[in-house]
ZAFITOR-55206 format. One record per residue (C-alpha): residue in one letter; residue number from 1; x, y, z. Coordinates in pm, 1 decimal, always signed. Layout:
// residues N
  r    k      east     north        up
  A  NUM         X         Y         Z
...
***
This chain:
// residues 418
  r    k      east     north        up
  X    1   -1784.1  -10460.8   -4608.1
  X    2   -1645.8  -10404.3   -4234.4
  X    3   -1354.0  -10284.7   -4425.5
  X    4   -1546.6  -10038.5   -4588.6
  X    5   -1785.0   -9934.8   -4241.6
  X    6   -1455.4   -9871.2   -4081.7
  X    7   -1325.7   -9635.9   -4319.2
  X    8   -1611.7   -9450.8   -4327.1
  X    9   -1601.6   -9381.7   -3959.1
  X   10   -1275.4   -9317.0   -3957.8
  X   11   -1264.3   -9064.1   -4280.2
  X   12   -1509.7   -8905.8   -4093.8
  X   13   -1402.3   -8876.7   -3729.5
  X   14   -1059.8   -8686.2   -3922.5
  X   15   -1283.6   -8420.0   -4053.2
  X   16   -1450.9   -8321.0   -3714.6
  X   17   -1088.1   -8322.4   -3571.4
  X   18    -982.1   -8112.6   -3828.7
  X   19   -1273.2   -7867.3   -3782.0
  X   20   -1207.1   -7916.0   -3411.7
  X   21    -832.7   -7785.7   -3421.7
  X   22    -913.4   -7534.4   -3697.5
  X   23   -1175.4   -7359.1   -3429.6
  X   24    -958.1   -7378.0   -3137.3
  X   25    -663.5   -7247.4   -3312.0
  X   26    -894.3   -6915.3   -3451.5
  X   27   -1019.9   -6886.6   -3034.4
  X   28    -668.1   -6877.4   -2943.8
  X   29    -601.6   -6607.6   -3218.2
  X   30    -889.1   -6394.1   -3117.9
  X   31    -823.3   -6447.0   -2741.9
  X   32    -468.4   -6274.0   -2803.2
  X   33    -599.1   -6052.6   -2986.4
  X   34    -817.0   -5932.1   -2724.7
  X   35    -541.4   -5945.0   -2465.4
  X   36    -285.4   -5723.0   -2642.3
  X   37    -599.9   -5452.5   -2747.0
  X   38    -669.4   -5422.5   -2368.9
  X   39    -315.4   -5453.0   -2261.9
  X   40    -232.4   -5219.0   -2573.7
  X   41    -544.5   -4946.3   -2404.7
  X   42    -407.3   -4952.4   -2049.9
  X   43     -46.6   -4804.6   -2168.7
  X   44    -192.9   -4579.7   -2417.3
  X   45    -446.6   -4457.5   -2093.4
  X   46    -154.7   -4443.1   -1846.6
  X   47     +98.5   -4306.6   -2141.5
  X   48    -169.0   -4007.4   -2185.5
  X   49    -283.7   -3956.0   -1828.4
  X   50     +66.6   -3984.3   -1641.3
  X   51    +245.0   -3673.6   -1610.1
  X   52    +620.1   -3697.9   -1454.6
  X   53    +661.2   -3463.9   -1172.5
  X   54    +899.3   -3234.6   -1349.7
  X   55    +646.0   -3138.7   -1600.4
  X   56    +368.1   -3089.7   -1402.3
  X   57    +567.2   -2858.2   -1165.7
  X   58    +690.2   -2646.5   -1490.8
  X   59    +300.0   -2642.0   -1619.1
  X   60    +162.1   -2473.0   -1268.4
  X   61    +494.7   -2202.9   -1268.5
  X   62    +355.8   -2150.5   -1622.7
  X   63      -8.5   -2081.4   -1548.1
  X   64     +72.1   -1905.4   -1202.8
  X   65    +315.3   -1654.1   -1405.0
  X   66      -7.0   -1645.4   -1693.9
  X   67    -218.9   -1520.2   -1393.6
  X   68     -39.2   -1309.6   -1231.6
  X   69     +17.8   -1095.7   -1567.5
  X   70    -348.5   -1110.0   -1663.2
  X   71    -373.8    -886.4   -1276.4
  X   72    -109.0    -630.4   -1378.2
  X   73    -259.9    -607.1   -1738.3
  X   74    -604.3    -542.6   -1552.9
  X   75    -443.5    -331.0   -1266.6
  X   76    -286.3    -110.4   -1515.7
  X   77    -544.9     -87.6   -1825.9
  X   78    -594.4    +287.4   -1789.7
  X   79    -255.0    +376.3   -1779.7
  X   80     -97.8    +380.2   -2167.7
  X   81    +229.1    +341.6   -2112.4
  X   82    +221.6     +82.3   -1847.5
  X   83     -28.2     -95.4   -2105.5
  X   84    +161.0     -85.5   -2398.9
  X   85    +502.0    -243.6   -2197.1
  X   86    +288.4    -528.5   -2091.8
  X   87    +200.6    -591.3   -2474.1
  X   88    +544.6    -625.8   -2487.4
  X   89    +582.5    -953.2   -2349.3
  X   90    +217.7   -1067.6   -2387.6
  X   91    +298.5   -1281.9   -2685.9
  X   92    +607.2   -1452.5   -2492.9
  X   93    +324.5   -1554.5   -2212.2
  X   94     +51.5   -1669.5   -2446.8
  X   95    +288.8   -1913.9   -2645.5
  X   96    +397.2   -2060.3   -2302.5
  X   97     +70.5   -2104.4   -2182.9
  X   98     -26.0   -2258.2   -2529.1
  X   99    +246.0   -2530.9   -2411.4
  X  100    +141.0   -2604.2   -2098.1
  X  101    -227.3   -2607.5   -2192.4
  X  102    -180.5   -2997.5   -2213.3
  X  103    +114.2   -3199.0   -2101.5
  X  104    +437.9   -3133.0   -2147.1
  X  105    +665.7   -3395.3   -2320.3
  X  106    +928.6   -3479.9   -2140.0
  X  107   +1144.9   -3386.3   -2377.8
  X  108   +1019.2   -3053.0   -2415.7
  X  109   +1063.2   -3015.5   -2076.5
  X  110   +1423.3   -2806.8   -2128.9
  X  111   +1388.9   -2619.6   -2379.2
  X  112    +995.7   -2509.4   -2253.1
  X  113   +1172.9   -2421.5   -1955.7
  X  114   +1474.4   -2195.8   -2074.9
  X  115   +1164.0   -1993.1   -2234.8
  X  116    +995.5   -1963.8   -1897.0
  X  117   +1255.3   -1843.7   -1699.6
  X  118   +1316.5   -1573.2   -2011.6
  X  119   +1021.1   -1453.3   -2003.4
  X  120    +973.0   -1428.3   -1641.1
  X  121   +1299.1   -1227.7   -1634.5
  X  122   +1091.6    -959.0   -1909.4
  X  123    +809.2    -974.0   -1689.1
  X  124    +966.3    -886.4   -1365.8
  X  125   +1206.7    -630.2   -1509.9
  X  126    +839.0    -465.9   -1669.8
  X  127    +669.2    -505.0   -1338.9
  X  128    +973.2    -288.8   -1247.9
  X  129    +952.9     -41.9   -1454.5
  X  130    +575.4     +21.3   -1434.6
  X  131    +566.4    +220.2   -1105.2
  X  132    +763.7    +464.4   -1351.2
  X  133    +442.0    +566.0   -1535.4
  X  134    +270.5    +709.2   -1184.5
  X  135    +619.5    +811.7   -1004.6
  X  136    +765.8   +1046.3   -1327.4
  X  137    +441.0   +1268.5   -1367.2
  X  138    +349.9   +1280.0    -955.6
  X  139    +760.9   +1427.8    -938.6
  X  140    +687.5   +1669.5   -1233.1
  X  141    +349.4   +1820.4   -1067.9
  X  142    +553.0   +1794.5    -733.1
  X  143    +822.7   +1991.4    -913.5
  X  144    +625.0   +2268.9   -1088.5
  X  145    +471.5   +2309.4    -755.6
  X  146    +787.0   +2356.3    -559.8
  X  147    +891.2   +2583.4    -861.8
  X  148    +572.2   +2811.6    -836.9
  X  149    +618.3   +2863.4    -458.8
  X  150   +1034.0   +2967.3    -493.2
  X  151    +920.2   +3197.4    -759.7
  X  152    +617.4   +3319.3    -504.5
  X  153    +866.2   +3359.8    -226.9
  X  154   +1176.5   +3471.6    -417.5
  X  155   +1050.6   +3830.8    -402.0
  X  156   +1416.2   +3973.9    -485.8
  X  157   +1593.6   +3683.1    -606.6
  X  158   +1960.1   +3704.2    -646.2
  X  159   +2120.6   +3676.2   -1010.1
  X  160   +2234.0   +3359.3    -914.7
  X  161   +1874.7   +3282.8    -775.0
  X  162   +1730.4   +3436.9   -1115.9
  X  163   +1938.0   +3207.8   -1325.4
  X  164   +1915.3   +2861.3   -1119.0
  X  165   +1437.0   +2965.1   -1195.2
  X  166   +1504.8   +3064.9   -1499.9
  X  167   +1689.1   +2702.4   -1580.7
  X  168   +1462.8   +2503.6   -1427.1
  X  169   +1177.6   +2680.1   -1536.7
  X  170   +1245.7   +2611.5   -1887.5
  X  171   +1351.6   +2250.3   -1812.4
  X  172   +1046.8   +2218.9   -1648.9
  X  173    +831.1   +2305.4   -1989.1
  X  174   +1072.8   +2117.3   -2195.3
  X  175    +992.8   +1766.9   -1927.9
  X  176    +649.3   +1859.9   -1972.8
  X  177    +614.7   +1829.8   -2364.0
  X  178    +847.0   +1491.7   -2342.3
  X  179    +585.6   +1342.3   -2091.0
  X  180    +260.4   +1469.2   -2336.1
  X  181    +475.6   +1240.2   -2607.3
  X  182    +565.9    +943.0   -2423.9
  X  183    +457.4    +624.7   -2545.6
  X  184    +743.6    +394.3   -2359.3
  X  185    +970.7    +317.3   -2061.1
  X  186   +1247.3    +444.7   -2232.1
  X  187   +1065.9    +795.1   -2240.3
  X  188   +1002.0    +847.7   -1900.9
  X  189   +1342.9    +776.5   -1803.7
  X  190   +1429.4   +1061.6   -2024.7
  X  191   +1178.4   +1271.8   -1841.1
  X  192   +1319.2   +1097.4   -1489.3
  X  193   +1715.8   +1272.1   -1599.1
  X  194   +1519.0   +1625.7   -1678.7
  X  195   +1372.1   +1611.1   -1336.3
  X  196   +1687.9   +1527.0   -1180.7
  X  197   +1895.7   +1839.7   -1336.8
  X  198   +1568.4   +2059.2   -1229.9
  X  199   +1630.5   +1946.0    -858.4
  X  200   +1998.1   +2002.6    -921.3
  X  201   +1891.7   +2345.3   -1004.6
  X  202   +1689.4   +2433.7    -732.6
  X  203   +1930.3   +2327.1    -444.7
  X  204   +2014.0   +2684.8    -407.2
  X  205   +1669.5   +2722.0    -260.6
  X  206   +1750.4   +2384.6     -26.1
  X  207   +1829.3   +2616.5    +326.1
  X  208   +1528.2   +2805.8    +264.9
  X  209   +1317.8   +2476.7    +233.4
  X  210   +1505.1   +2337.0    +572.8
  X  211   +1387.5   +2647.9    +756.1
  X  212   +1057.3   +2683.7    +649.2
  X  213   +1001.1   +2279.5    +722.1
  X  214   +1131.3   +2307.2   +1063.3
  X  215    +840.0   +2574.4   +1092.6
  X  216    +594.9   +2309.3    +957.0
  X  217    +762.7   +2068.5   +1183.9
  X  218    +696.2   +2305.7   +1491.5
  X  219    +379.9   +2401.7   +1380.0
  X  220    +259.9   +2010.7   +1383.3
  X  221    +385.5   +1996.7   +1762.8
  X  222    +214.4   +2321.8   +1841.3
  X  223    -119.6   +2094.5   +1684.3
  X  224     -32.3   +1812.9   +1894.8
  X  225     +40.6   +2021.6   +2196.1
  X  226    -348.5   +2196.1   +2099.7
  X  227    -504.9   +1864.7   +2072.9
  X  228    -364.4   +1763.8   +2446.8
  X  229    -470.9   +2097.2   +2567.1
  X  230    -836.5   +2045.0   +2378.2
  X  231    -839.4   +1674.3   +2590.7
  X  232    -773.9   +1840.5   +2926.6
  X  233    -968.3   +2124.2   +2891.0
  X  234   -1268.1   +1896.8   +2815.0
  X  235   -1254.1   +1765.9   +3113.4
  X  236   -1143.0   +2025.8   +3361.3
  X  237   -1401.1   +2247.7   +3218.6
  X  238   -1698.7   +2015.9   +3179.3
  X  239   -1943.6   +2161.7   +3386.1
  X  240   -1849.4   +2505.5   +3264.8
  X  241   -1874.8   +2418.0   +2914.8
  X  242   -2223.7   +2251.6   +2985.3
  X  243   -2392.6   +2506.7   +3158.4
  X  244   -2254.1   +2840.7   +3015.0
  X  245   -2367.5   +2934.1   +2710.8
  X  246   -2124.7   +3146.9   +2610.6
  X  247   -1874.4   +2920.1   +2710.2
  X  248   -2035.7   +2662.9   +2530.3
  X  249   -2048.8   +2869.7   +2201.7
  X  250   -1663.7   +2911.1   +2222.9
  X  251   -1624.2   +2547.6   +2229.1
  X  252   -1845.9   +2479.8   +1949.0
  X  253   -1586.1   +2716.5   +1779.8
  X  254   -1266.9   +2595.1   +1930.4
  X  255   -1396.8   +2223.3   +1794.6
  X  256   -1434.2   +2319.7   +1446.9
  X  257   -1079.7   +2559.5   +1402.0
  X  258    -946.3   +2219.8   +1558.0
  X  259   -1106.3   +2040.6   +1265.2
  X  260    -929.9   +2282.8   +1028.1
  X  261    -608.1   +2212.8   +1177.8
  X  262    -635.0   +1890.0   +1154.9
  X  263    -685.9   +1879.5    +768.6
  X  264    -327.2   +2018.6    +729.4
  X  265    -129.5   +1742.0    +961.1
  X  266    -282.9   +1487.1    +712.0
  X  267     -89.3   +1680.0    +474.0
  X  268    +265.7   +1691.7    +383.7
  X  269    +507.2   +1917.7    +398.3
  X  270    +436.9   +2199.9    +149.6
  X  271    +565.5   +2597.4    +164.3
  X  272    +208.2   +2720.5     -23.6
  X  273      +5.9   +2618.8    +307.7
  X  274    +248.1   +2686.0    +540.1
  X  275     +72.1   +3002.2    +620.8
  X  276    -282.8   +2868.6    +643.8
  X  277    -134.7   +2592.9    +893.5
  X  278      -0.5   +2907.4   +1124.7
  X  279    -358.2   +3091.6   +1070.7
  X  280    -529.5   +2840.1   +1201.0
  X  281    -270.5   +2697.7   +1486.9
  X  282    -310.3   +3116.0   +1559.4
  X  283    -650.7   +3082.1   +1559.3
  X  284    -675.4   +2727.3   +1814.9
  X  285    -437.7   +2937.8   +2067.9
  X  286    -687.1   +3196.5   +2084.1
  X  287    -997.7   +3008.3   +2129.3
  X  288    -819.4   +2855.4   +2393.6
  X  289    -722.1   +3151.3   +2630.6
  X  290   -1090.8   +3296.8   +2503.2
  X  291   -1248.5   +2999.4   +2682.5
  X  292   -1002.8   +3047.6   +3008.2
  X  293   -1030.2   +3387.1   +3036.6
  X  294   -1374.2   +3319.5   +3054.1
  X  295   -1452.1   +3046.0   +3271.7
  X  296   -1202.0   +3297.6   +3528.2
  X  297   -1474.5   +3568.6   +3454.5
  X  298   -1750.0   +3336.2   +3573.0
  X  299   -1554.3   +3211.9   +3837.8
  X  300   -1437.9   +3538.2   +3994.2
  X  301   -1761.1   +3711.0   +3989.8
  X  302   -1968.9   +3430.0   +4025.5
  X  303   -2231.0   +3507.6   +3802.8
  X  304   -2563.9   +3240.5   +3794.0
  X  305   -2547.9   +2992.8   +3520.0
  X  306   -2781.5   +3024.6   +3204.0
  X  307   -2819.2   +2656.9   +3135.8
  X  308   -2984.6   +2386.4   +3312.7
  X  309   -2700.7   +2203.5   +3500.3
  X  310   -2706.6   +2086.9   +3855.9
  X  311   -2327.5   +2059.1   +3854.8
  X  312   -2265.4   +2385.6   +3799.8
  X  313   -2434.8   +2507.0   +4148.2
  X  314   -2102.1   +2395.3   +4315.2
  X  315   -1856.3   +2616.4   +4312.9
  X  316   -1517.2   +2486.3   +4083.1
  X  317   -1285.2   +2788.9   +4071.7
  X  318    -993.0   +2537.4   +4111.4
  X  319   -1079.8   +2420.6   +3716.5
  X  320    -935.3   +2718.3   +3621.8
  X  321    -567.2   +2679.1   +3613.6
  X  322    -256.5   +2709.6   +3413.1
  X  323    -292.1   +2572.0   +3056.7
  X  324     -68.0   +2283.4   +2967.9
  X  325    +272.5   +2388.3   +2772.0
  X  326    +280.3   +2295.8   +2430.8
  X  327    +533.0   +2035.7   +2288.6
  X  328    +771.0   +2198.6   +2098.7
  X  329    +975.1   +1890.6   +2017.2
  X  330    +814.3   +1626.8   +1796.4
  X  331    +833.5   +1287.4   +1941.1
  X  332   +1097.0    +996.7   +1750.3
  X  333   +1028.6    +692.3   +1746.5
  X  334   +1293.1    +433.0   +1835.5
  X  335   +1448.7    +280.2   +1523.4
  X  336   +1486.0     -53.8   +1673.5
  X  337   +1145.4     -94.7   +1760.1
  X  338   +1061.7      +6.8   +1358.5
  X  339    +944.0    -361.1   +1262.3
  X  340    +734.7    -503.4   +1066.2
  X  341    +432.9    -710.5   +1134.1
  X  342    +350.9   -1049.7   +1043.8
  X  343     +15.5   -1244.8    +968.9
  X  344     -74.9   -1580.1    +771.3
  X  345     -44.9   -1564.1    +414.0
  X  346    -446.1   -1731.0    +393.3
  X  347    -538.2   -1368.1    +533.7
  X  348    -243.0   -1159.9    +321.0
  X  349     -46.4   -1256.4     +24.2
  X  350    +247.3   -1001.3      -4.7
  X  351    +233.2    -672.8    +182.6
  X  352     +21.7    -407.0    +336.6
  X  353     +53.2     -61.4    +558.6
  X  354    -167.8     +88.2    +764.4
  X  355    -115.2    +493.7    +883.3
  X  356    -255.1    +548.6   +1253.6
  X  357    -263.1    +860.5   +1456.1
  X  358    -170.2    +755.2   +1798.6
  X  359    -102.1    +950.0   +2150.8
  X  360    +274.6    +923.6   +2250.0
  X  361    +272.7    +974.6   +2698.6
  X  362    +559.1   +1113.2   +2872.2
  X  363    +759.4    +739.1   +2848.2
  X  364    +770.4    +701.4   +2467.7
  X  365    +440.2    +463.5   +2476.8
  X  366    +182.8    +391.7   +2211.2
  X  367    -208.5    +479.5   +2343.0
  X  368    -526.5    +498.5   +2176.2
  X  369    -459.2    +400.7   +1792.7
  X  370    -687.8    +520.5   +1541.2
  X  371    -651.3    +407.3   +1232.9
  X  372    -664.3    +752.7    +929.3
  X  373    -574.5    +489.0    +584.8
  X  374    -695.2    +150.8    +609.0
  X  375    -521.6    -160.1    +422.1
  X  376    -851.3    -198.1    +314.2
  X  377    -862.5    -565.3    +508.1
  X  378   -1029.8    -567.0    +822.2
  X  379    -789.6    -855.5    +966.0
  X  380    -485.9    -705.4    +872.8
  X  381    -643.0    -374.9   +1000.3
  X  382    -670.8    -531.6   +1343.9
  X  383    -324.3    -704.4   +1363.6
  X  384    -125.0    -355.9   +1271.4
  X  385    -349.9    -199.9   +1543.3
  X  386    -195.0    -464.8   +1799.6
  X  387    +175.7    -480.3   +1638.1
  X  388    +165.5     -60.8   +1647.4
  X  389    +208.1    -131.2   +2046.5
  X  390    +562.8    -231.4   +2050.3
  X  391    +681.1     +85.8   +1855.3
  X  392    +882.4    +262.1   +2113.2
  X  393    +911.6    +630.0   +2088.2
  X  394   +1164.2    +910.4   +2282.8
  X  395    +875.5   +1135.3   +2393.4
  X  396    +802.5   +1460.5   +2274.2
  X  397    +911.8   +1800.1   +2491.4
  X  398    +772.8   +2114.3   +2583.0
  X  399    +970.1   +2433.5   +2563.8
  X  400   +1153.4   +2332.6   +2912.8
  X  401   +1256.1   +2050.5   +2802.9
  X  402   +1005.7   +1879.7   +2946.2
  X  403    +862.9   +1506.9   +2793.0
  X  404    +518.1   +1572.0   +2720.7
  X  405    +223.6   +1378.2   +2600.3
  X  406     +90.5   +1438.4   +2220.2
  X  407    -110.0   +1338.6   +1917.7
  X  408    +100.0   +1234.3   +1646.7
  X  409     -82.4   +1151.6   +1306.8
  X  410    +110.7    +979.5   +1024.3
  X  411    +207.9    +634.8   +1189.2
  X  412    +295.3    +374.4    +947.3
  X  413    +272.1      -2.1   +1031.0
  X  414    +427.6    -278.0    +788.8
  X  415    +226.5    -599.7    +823.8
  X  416    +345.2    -852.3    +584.0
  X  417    +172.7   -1245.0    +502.1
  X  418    +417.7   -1541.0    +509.5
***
């Protein structure tokens, strides 16, 4: 019977064991289970959000090139040509930037690469070529121009004169037709040759050209040596001006022919206005001794004023003296002195010029800047308005010789970001 008890107890004390090591033995199952899943998570997470260096580098140089052709694409919609080269390469850009939309296998990394760099070769040799689709039609209008005026002025041309007009003249229609059909690069260049032989043509005409733009040359010192003379004579002759009527009705004058002078320095050179330059120059000079000749009148014979002006009651026949001698001789500027500017890239990313007009003294310096074509950023405005003071110049001269002080428009300043 005790026999019997005892193997009972012990039959079943073995089956809890059993059940006992069985449920242990599943835990430690599941446990590792649960261990590799997580550990298993963790790699795939880092595997997918790790990027090596190298990759990530190549994926920014892809979407920085992207961008920057997405600007020229926008910067040159309206032009055809320009257009239709960018197209060119616009497939290369969009599979690249496909690649590096997500991360780049390492071993992609080579051959994703070698397509990069080829297509950023294309895209700078495009960028290139685009100023081509502005530069060959601006020469051909340039060209006809130049053409119309040696035709104009040729009044008894030579044979060989006839013959180098007649070659470029039909040249110039044949240039004209290519550029109406041009659809590529390739076409304009064949335009660019055309223009060249037309030039080649019309260097018969070049001593002509040289004389008559020393006379423009001249005439622009004769405008700077007028606006001096206009700056002195303002204030010598204030009190005249202010109280004389008719004095003051000649300046009114004098200001505005100096306003239509000043619309041709802004200008460059060009035989067709030439003339109209003179006229008007012609026209400055006369005002000038006009309001001298009278202010001696009034001085001489000392007739009573006919404006209000307490000043006036004094006599000031010592305002009337000898006008100021022209410059005759254009101021140069110094070479060395020819630098660029420099400001942060945060305010400028590449390069910008600004044109001043500027008054050039008797030593060669830089006085009263004005700026006549903004960079179109006030801060780089400013800092080519400060750099334009170390340009040095070798003043101009009157016709003795003499250094002189006068306006010179057309001042370029480089100012460049770094």
């Amino acid at each position: 019977m005790a026999n019997t008890e005892v193997k009972k107890l012990r039959e079943k004390y073995k089956d809890k064991m059993g059940k006992s090591k069985k449920n242990k033995s599943f835990g430690g199952i599941l446990t590792l289970l649960v261990i590799v899943i997580v550990i298993g998570a963790i790699w795939g997470y880092f595997k997918f959000m790790y990027e090596a260096p190298e990759s990530k580098e190549l994926r920014m140089q892809i979407w920085k090139l992207e961008e920057v052709f997405r600007e020229e694409v926008t910067r040159w919609e309206e032009n055809a040509i320009a257009s239709n080269e960018l197209m060119k390469i616009h497939e290369g850009i969009e599979e690249l930037y496909l690649f590096s939309s997500t991360k780049i296998n390492p071993k992609d990394i080579t051959d994703i690469r070698r397509k990069y760099n080829t297509v950023k070769v294309e895209f700078e040799n495009v960028q290139l070529d685009l100023p081509k689709t502005k530069v060959v039609p601006e020469e051909l209008d340039a060209l006809r121009e130049e053409l119309e005026i040696y035709i104009q002025e040729t009044k008894k041309p030579s044979k060989e004169e006839k013959e180098a007009l007649d070659k470029a003249s039909n040249l110039l229609a044949e240039a004209t037709k290519k550029l109406e059909d041009s659809k590529t690069i390739e076409d304009l260049n064949a335009v660019f040759e055309d223009l060249q032989e037309i030039k080649s043509h019309l260097t018969i005409f070049t001593t002509k050209l040289q004389i008559k733009e020393r006379e423009w040359v001249e005439e622009k010192s004769r405008y700077d040596g007028n606006v001096i003379d206009f700056e002195k004579t303002a204030t010598t002759l204030k009190n005249w001006i202010e109280c004389f009527s008719k004095i003051n009705k000649l300046w009114e004058e004098l200001k505005k022919e100096m306003e239509t002078s000043k619309l041709f320095t802004a200008k460059t050179f060009n035989l067709k206005n030439l003339a109209d330059f003179k006229k008007a120059n012609d026209a400055v000079d006369k005002r000038f001794d006009e309001i001298f000749k009278t202010v001696e009148k009034f001085a001489k014979t000392g007739e009573k004023i006919d404006l209000p002006c307490e000043a006036a009651k004094t006599a000031i026949a010592e305002t009337t003296g000898p006008k100021p001698k022209p410059i005759v001789v254009a101021p140069e500027l110094i070479s060395d002195t020819f630098k660029p500017g420099f400001v942060s890239k945060s305010i400028l990313d590449g390069s910008a010029q600004v044109i001043f007009e500027v008054v050039i003294d008797e030593q060669g310096n830089i006085s009263d800047p004005k700026i006549t074509q903004s960079s179109g950023n006030p801060e780089v405005d400013k800092a080519a308005e400060q750099h334009i003071y170390s340009y040095k110049f070798v003043p101009g001269k009157d016709e003795d010789g003499k250094p002189g002080k006068c306006l010179s428009p057309g001042i370029p300043v480089m100012i460049i970001g770094q």
